[in-house]
N, C-alpha and C positions, 0 to 999 in steps of 0.2 A: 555312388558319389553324387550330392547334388551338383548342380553348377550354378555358376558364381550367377550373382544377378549383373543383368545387364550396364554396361555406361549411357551413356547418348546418343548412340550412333545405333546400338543395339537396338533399342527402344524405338527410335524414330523408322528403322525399317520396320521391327513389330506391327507399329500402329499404324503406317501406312499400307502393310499386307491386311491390316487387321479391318480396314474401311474402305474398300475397293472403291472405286472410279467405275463406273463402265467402258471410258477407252481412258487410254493416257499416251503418251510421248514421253520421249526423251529429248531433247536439245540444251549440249552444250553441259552436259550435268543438271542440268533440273527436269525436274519430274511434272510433265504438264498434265494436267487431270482434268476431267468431263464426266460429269453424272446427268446430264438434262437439268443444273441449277439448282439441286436439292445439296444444300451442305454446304458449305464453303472449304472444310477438308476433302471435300470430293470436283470440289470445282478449284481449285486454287493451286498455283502453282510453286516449288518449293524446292530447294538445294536438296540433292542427294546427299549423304552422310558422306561418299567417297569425295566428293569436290565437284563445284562446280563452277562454270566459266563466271566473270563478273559479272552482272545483267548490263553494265556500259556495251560490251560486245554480244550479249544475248536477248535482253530485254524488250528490245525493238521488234525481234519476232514473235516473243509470245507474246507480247499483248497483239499483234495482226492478227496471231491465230486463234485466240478467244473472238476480236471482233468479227472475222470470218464467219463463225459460228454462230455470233451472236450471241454473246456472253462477253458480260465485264470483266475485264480483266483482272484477277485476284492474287496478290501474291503476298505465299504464307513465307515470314524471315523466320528462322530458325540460327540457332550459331553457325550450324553447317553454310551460310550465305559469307561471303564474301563481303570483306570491313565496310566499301565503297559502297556496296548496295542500298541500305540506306538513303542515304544524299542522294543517289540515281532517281529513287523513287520521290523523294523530297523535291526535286529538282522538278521532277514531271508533274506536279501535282498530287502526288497520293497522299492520303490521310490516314495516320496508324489505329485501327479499333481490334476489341476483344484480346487485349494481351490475355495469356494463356498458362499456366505455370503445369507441367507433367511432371508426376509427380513418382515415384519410386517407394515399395514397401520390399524391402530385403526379408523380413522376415513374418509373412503371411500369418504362420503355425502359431503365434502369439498372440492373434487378433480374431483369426477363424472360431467360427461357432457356428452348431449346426444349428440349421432352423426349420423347426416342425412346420411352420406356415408359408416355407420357399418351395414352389414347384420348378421343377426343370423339363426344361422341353431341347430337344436336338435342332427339332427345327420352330420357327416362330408360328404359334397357331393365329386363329381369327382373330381373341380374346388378346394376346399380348399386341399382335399390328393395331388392334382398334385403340387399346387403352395406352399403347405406345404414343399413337399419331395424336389423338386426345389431349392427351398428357402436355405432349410439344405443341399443343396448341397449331398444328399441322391442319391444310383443308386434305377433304380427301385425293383429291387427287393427285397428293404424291406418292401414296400407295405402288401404281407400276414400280415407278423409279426403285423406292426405299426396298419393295418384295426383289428385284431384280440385285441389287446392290448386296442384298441380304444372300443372295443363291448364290452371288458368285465369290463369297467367302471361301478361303479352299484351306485355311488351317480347322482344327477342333473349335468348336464351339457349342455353348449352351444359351437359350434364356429361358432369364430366369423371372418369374412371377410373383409378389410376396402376397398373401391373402390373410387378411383382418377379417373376423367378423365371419367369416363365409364367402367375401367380396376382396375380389383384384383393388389392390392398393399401390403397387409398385414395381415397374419394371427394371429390368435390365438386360446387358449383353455383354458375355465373359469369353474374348478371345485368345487360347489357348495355341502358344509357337515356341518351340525350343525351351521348353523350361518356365515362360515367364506367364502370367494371363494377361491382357487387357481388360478395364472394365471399361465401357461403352455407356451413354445414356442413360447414368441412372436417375431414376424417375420417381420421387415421391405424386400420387395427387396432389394439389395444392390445399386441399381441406383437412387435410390429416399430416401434415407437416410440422415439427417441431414435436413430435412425440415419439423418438427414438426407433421411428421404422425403418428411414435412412439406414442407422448403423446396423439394425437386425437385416437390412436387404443383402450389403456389401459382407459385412461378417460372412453372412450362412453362401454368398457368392465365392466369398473368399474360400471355406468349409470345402464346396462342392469343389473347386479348382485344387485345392490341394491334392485330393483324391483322385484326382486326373493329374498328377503329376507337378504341378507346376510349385515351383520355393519359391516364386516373387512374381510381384504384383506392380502395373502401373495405371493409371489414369491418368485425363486431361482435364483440367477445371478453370474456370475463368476465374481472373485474381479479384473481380471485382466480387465473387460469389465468396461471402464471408464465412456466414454461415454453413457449405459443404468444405473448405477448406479446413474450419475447425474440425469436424468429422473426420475427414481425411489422416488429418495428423492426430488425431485420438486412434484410430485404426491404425498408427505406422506409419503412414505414407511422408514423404518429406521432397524437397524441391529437387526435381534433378535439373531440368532446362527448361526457356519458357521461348514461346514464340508470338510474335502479334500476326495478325494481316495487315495488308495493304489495299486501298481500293481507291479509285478514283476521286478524286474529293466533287461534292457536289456543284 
């Protein structure tokens, strides 16, 4: 019997199991996260799907506890926040950037195709962290952070590698929980963009994940990115919930 694809609530704890923190907290119902500054899903703080207190009665300590540490204070709103939160944030000076729309594909099986040119690996070798960090226009030195962040993944996962030519063209990272995948960072080079490697990356990702189980598929895409949301929704995918950050205003 497959199971049903996820709501909201489902998804958001996915992908939060799916992109580890290196510590995190709890107060008051939200989820405070710390990677050493790499991500803003790994540094930013954000409602649990079960409820959480208002930030008018929470808010004042997480941002102490970011400054403590020395880090800005980021906070990711999701529906799971509470109505008022908003205005709280508004009120203090924050400024909304990167609205985000996660995106939902119910039926994978439709859109999957294998692909002779996708490698898969369990764990990420030399070749996908170089051409990853590359890619993200990343310095090296967040290699520690991102290889540690990576190890402490504790669902199914693969990545995946698309190769043109003989040569790495495109990453990605497929996180596999209860049924559903994650796709992670997917990553055309910027030279070779707009010649349907995208779809042949996520397709033959989609392919591999089936075969490991999984009937449904989500991602996170920035609403400003037109271009892969087209994609998206040629491959199935369609809006389930969207979230902005919050950060300090300058």
């Amino acid at each position: 019997m497959t199971a049903r694809p996820p709501g909201p609530a489902g998804i958001e704890e996915r992908a939060l199991n799916a992109w580890p923190a290196l510590q995190s907290l709890v107060m008051d119902g939200w989820l405070v996260r710390f990677a050493d500054g790499y991500t803003k899903r790994a540094n930013s703080v954000c409602a649990l799907p079960a409820g959480a207190a208002p930030l008018g009665a929470a808010g004042a300590a997480i941002e102490d506890l970011y400054r403590r540490h020395g880090q800005t204070p980021i906070f990711r709103l999701t529906p799971f926040a509470t109505p008022g939160d908003a205005a709280w944030l508004d009120a203090r000076g924050y400024e909304r950037i990167e609205p985000t729309s996660v995106m939902l594909c119910r039926d994978p099986a439709a859109h999957a195709r294998p692909e002779p040119g996708l490698r898969i690996a369990a764990t990420p070798d030399e070749a996908w962290l170089a051409g990853f960090i590359a890619g993200n226009r990343h310095g090296s030195s967040i290699r520690p952070t991102l290889t540690a962040m990576l190890a402490a993944i504790r669902s199914e996962a693969f990545y995946a590698t698309l190769v043109q030519d003989g040569a790495p063209c495109g990453y990605g990272l497929a996180v596999i929980e209860r049924g559903c995948v994650g796709l992670f960072d997917i990553l055309i080079e910027a030279r070779l963009r707009g010649r349907g490697l995208g779809r042949r990356l996520v397709a033959g990702m989609l392919d591999e994940a089936l075969r490991r189980g999984a009937g449904a598929s989500y991602l996170q895409v920035l609403e400003t990115n037109a271009a892969a949301i087209a994609l998206y929704r040629r491959l199935g995918f369609a809006d389930s919930y969207g979230y902005a950050y919050r950060i300090p205003a300058a």
